[in-house]
C-alpha positions as CSV (number, residue, x, y, z in Angstrom):
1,X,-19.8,-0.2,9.6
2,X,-20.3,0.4,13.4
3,X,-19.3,3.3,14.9
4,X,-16.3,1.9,16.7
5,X,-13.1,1.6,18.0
6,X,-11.9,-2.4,17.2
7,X,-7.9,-2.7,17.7
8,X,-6.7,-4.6,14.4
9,X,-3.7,-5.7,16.3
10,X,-5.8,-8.2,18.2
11,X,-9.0,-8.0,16.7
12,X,-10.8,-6.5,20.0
13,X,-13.4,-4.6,20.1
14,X,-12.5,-1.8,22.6
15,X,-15.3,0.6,22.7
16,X,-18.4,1.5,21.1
17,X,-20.1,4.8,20.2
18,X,-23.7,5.6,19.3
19,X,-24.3,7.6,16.5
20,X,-25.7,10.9,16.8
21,X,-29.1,11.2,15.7
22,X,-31.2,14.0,13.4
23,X,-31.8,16.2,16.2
24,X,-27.9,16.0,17.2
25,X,-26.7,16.5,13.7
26,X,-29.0,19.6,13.6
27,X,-27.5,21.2,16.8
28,X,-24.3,20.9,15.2
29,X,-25.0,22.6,11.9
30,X,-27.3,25.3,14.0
31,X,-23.8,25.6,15.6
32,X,-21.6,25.9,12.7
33,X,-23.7,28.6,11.0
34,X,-23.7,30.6,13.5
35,X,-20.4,30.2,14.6
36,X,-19.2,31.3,10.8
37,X,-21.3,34.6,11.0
38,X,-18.8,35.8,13.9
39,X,-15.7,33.6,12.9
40,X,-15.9,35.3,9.2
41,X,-15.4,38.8,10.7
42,X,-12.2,38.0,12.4
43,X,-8.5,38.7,11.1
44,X,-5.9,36.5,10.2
45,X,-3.6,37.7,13.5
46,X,-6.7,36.1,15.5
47,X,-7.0,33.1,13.9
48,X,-3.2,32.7,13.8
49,X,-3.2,32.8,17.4
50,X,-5.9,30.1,17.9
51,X,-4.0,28.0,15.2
52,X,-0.9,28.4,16.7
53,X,-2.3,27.1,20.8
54,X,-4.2,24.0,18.6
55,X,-0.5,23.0,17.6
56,X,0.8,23.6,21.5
57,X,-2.3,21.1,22.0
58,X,-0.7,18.5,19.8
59,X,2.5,18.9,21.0
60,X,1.5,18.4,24.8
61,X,-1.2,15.5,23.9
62,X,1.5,13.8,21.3
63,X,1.8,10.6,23.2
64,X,-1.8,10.4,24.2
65,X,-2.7,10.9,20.3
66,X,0.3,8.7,19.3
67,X,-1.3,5.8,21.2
68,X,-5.1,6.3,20.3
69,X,-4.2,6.3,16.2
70,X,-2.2,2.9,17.0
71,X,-5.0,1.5,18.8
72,X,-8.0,2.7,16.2
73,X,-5.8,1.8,13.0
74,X,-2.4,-0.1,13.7
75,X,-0.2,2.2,12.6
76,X,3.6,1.7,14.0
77,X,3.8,4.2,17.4
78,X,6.6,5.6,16.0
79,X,4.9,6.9,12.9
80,X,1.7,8.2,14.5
81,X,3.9,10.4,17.2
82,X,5.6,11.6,13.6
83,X,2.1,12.5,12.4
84,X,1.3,14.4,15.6
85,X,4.4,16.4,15.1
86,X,3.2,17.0,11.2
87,X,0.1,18.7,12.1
88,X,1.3,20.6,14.1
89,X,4.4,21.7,12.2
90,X,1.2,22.4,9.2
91,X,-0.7,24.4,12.0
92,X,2.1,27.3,12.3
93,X,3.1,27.0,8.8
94,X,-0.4,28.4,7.8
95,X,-0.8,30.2,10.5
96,X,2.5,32.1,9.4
97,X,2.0,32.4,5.7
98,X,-1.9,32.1,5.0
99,X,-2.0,35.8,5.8
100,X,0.4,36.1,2.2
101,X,-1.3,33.3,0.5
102,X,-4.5,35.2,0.9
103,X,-3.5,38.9,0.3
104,X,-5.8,41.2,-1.8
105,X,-4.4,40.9,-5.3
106,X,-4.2,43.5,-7.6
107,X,-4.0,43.9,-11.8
108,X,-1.6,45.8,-13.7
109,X,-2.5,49.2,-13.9
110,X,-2.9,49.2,-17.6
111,X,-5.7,46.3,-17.5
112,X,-7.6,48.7,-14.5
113,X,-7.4,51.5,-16.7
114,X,-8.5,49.7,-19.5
115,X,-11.4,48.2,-17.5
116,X,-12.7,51.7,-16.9
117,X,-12.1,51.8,-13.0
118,X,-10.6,54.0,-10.3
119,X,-9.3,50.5,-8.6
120,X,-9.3,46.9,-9.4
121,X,-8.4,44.1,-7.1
122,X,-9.2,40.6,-6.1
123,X,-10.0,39.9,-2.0
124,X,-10.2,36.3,-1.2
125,X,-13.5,35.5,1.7
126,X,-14.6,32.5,3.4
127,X,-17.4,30.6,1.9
128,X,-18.7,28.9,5.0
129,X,-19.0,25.7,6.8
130,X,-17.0,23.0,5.1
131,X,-17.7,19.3,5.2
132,X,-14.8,16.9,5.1
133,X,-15.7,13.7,4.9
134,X,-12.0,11.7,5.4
135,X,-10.1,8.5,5.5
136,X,-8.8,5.9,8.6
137,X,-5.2,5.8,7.3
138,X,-3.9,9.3,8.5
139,X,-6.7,9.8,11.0
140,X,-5.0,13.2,12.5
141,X,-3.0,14.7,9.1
142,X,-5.6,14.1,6.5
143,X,-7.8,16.0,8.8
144,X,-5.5,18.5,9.7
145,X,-4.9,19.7,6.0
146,X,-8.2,20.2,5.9
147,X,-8.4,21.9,8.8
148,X,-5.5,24.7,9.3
149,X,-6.3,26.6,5.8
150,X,-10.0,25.8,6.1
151,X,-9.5,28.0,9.3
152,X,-7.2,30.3,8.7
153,X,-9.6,31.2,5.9
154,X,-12.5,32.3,8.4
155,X,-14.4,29.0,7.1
156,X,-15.9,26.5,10.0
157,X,-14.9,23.0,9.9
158,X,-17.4,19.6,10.3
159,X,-15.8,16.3,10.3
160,X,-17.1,13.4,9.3
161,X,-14.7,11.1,9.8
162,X,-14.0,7.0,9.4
163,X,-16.4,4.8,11.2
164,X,-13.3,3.0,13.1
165,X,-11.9,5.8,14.2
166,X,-14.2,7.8,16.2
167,X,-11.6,8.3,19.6
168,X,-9.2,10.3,16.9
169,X,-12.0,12.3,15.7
170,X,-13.2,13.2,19.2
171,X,-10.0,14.0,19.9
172,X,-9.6,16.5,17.0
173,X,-13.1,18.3,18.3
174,X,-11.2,18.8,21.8
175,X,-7.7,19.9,20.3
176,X,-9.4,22.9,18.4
177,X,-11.8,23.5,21.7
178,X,-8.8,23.4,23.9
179,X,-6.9,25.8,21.4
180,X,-9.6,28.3,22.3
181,X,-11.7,28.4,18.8
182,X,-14.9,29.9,19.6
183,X,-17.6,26.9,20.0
184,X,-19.0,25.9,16.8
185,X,-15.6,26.4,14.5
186,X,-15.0,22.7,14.2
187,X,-16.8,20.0,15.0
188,X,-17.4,16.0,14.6
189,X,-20.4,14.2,13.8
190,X,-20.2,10.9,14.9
191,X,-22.2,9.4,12.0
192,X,-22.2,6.6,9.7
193,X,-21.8,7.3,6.0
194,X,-25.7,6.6,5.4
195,X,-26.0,10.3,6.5
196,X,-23.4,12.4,4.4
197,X,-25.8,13.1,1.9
198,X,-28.2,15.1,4.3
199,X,-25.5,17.0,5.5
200,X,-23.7,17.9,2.0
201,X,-27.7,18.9,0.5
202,X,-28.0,20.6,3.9
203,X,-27.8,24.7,2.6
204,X,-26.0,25.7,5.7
205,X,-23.3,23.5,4.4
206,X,-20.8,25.1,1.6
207,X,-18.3,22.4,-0.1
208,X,-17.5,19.3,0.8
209,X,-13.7,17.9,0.7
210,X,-13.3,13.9,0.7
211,X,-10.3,11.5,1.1
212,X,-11.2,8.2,0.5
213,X,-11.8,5.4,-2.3
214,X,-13.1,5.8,-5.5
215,X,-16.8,5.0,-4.7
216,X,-16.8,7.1,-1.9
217,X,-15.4,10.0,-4.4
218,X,-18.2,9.1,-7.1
219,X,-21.0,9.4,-4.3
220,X,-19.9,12.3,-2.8
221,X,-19.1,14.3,-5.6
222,X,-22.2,13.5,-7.4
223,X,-24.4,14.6,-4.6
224,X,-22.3,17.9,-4.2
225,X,-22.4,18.6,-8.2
226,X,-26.5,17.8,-8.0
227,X,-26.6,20.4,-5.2
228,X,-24.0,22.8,-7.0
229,X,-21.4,23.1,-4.1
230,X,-17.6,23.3,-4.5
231,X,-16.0,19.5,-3.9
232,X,-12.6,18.7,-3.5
233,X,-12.1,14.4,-4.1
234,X,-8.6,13.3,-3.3
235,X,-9.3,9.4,-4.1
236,X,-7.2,5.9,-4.7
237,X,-4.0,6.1,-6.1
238,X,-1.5,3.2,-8.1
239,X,1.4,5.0,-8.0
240,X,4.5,3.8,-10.0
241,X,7.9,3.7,-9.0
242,X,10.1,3.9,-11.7
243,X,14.2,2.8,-11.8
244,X,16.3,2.9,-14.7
245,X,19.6,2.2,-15.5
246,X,21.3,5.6,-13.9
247,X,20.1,5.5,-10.6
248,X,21.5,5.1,-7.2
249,X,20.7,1.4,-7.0
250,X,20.8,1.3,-2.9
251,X,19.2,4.6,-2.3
252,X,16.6,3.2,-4.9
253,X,15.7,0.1,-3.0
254,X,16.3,1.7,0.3
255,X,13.6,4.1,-0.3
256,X,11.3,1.8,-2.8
257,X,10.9,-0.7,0.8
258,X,9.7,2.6,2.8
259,X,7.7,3.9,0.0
260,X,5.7,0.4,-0.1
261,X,5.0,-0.2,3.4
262,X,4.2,3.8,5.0
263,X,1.8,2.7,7.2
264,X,1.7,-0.6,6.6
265,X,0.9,-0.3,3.5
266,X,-2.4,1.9,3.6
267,X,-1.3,5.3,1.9
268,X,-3.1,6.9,-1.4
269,X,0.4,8.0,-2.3
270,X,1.9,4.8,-1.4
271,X,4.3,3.6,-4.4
272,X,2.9,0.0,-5.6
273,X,4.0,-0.5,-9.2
274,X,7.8,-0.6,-9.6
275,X,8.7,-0.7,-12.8
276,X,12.5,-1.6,-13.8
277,X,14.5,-1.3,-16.4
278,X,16.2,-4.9,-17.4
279,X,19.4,-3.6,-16.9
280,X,19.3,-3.4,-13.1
281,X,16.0,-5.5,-12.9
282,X,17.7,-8.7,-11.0
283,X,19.9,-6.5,-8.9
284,X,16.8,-4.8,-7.8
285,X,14.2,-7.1,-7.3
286,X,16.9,-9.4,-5.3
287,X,17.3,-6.5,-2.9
288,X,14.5,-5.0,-2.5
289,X,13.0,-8.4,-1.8
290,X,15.5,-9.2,0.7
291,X,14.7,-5.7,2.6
292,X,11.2,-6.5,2.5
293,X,11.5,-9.9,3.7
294,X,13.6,-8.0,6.6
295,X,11.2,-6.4,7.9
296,X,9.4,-6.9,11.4
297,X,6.6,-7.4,11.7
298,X,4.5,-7.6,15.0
299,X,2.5,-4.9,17.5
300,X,2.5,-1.3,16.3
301,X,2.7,-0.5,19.9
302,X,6.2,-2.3,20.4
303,X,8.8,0.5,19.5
304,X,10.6,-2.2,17.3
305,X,7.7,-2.7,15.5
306,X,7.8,-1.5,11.5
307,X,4.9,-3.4,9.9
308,X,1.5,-3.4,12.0
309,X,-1.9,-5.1,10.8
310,X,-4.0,-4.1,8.4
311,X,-6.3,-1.7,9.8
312,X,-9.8,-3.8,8.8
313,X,-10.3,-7.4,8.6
314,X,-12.0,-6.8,5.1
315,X,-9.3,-4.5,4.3
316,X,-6.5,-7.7,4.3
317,X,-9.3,-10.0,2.9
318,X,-9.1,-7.7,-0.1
319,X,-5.1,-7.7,-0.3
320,X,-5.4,-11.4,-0.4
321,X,-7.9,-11.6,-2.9
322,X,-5.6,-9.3,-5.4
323,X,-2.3,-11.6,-4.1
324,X,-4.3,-15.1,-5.0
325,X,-6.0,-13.9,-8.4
326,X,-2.2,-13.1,-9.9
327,X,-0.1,-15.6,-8.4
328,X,-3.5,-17.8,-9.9
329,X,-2.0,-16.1,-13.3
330,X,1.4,-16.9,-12.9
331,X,2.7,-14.2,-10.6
332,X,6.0,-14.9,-8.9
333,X,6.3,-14.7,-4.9
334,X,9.6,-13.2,-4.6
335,X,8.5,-12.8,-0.6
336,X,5.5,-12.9,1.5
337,X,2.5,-13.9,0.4
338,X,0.6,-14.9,3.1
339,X,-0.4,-14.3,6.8
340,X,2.7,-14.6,9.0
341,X,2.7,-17.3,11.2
342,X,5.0,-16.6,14.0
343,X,3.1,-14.1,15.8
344,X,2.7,-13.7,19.6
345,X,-0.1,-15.8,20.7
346,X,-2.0,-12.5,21.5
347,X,-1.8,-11.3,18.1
348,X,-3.5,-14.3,16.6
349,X,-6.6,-12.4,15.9
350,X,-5.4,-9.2,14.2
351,X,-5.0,-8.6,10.6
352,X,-1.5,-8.8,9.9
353,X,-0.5,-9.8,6.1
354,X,3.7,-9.9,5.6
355,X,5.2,-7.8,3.5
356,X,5.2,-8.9,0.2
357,X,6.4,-8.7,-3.8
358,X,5.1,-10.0,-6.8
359,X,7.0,-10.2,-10.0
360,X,5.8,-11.4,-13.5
361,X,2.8,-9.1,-13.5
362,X,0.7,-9.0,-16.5
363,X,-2.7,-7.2,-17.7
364,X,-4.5,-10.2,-17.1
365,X,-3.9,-9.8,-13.0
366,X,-6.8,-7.6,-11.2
367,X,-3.7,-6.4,-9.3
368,X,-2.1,-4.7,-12.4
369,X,-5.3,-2.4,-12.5
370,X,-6.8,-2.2,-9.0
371,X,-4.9,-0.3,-5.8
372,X,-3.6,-2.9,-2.9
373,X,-4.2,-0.8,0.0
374,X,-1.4,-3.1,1.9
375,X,2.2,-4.1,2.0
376,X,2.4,-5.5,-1.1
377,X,4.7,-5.0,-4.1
378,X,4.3,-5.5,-7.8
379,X,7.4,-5.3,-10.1
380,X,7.0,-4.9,-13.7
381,X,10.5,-5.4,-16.5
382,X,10.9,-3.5,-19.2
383,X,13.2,-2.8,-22.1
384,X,13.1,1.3,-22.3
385,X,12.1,4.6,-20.9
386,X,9.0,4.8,-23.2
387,X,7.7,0.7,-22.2
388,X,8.1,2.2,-18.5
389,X,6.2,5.3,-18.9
390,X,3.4,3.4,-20.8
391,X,3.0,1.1,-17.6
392,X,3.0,3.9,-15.4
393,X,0.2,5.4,-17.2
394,X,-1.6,2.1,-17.6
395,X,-4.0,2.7,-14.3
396,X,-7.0,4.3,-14.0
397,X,-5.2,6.3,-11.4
398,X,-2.6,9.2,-11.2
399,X,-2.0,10.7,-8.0
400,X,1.7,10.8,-8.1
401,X,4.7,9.4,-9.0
402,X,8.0,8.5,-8.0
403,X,11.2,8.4,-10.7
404,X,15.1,6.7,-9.8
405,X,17.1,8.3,-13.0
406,X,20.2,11.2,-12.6
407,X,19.5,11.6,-16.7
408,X,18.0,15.1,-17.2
409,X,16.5,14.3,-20.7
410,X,14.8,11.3,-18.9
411,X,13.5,13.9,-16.2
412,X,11.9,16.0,-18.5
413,X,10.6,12.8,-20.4
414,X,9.0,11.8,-17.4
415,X,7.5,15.4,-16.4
416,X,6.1,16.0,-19.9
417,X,5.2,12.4,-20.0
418,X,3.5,10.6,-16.6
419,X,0.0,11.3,-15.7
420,X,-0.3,12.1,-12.4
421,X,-0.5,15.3,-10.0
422,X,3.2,14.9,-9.0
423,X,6.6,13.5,-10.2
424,X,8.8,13.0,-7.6
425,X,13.0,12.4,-8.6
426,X,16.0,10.0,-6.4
427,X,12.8,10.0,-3.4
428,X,9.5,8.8,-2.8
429,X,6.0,11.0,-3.0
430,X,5.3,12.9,0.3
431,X,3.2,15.4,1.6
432,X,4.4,19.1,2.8
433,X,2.0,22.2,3.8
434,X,3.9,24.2,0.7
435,X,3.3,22.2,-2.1
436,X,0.1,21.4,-3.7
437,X,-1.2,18.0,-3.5
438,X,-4.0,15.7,-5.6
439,X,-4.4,13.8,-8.8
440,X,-5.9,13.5,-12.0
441,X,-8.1,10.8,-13.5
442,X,-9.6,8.7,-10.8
443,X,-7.7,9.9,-8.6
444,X,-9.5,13.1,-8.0
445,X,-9.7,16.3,-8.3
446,X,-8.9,20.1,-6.6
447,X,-5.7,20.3,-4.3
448,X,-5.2,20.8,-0.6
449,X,-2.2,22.2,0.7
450,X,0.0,25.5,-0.4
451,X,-1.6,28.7,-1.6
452,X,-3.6,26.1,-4.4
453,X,-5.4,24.0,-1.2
454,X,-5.9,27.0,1.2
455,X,-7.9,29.0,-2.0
456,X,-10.4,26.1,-2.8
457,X,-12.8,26.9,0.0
458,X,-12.7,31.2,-0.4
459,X,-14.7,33.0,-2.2
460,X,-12.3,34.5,-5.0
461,X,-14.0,37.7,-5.7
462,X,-13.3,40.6,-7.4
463,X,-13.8,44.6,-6.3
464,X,-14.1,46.9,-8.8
465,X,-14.3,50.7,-7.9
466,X,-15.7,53.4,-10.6
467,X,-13.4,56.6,-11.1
């Protein structure tokens, strides 16, 4: 993919960047080294301080951002100014509590005076400059988890972000430079994916942290395990959306519409299998196919605007592909379906695909295994709590999880039960700097966020002291 900027609203290309080459990469990792040797030695006050002007950046340059994800990736304005104001809200929460998360720790005395020593305890150290090779879809957060308890840590940060959005990762150099971070603590190679593996062998480079699909996650981890460095793979995800007989029926379908279409469709922890119990299945599907029908769909930089394009031609390609091969086996268009055909004239070349649901899903569909990284719906009937769980768990996937029931038994069930790095009860899955995030099976492994993401780059080591 070429380095550049392509609007998916119209299909424009609107500028172009030129990779950096071997010489330009090694500046950059001569830079990072040595920026960690000094960065290291500084306290967590300091690099509060620093986090905390990086989030004043955001704050002033909200609009300015807001506009440039829109334009790169087509997400509704009104959700990228949101992500602005996320990062930062994530830069002061870590730069408020990492100092906690990452206190010396210390036994009980009985185990250090059973290990022999005057003093035991466990100190938690940087381990260096940090690769993070991440995603289009949340161009500024997906980064910015990355980034505030990479930092806060005393590790460097080096970006490797998504070919088509190289303004938001130049951007994210000049929010921590303007913040004040001495030179070197986080920078962007503008690179194409051809060149990760140099940089990940590289041995001024400590762990590696991906977002992105499953191949990327295999490649990525394999050269990081080959070179024995710490990887952290947050991957695809299929999440189900489960609603059973006791749960607030409106507030289920209210929230099952957003928790489909979050930027447009294009989120890991999007929900994408929902999975009804007969007894409110009709009811349901009726509804929440009328919402999604409802929505509007047109250009993410209109404020009215709550479904935008696809953010790659060969990403809605791909959505169609999965839509035709199970409506080919006897999926049921409840909406959607297809490109809409009412657009302004000027939209006629971007990606747009309407929002759409598909009932009468069987095994036999390539949709009832593979992720559709779009607005589009699958909803699965079922007799019982133990049929639904099964279908939840039938995906190679299990990054979260999203459960409609007020039953407590049916909680626990569920809990005990679903595979997958979070269940989430009467909502839909989302993100927060305090709890830990990630999956299981193909969906990855490690966590970012909380205490659990900010102690996956540091050196956990332990201090032992002699009487």
């Amino acid at each position: 993919m070429a380095i550049a900027t392509v609007n998916p609203a119209t299909g424009e290309t609107v500028e172009t960047f030129t990779a950096y080459d071997g010489d330009a990469v090694e500046q950059r990792l001569a830079l990072a080294e040595s920026a960690f040797r000094t960065y290291r030695t500084t306290g967590f006050a300091e690099r509060a301080v620093l986090l905390r002007r990086a989030a004043d950046v955001l704050d002033a340059e909200q609009e300015e951002l807001a506009r440039t994800m829109t334009v790169e990736m087509g997400k509704p304005v009104g959700a990228a100014r949101a992500e602005v104001a996320k990062c930062a809200k994530a830069m002061r929460w870590y730069a408020d509590r990492a100092p906690g998360m990452l206190a010396d720790e210390h036994p009980a005395d009985e185990d250090v005076a059973d290990s022999g020593a005057g003093s035991v305890y466990v100190r938690y150290r940087p381990v260096g400059v940090v690769l993070a090779v991440m995603p289009w879809n949340f161009p500024l957060w997906q980064v910015v988890r990355f980034a505030a308890p990479a930092l806060m840590a005393g590790n460097v940060g080096l970006l490797k972000h998504a070919s088509n959005v190289p303004r938001t990762a130049l951007a994210l150099e000049r929010v921590f430079r303007h913040a004040g971070f001495p030179p070197g603590c986080f920078q962007t190679l503008l690179v194409g994916s051809g060149a990760v593996e140099d940089v990940v062998r590289d041995d001024r480079v400590a762990a590696v942290t991906l977002t992105g699909s499953e191949g990327a996650g295999r490649s990525v981890g394999a050269i990081a395990g080959d070179a024995i460095k710490k990887s952290v793979l947050e991957l695809g995800g299929s999440d189900p959306f489960l609603v059973l007989p006791s749960a607030d029926l409106e507030g289920a379908v209210k929230w099952a519409v957003t928790a489909r279409t979050q930027n447009n469709g294009q989120s890991c922890i999007a929900a994408k299998r929902f999975v009804v119990h007969a007894d409110v299945y009709a009811a349901f599907t009726s509804a929440f196919a009328d919402r999604m029908r409802a929505l509007r769909v047109g250009d993410p930089l209109a404020e009215e605007t709550e479904i935008g394009p696809l953010a790659t031609a060969q990403g809605r390609t791909d959505l169609e592909e999965l839509v035709d091969d199970a409506v080919a086996h006897g999926a049921v268009v409840e909406c959607g379906g297809a490109r809409p055909k009412d657009l302004p004239e000027h939209l006629d070349g971007g990606w747009y695909y309407l929002p759409t649901v598909l009932s009468g899903i069987t095994p036999a569909m390539r949709i009832h295994r593979e992720e559709a990284f779009g607005p589009v719906a699958t909803v699965y009937r079922v007799e019982s709590l133990e049929e639904a769980v099964a279908i939840a768990n039938d995906t190679p996937f299990g990054l979260s999880s999203n459960v409609w029931t007020t039953d407590p038994e049916e909680q626990e069930r569920c809990i005990r039960d679903i595979e997958a790095g979070g269940v989430f009860f009467n909502g839909m899955t989302a993100s927060h700097p305090a709890f830990p995030f990630g999956g299981v099976k193909r969906s990855g492994y490690g966590r970012e966020l909380s205490a659990h993401g900010i102690r996956e780059f540091c050196n956990i080591t332990t201090v032992w002291r002699g009487r």
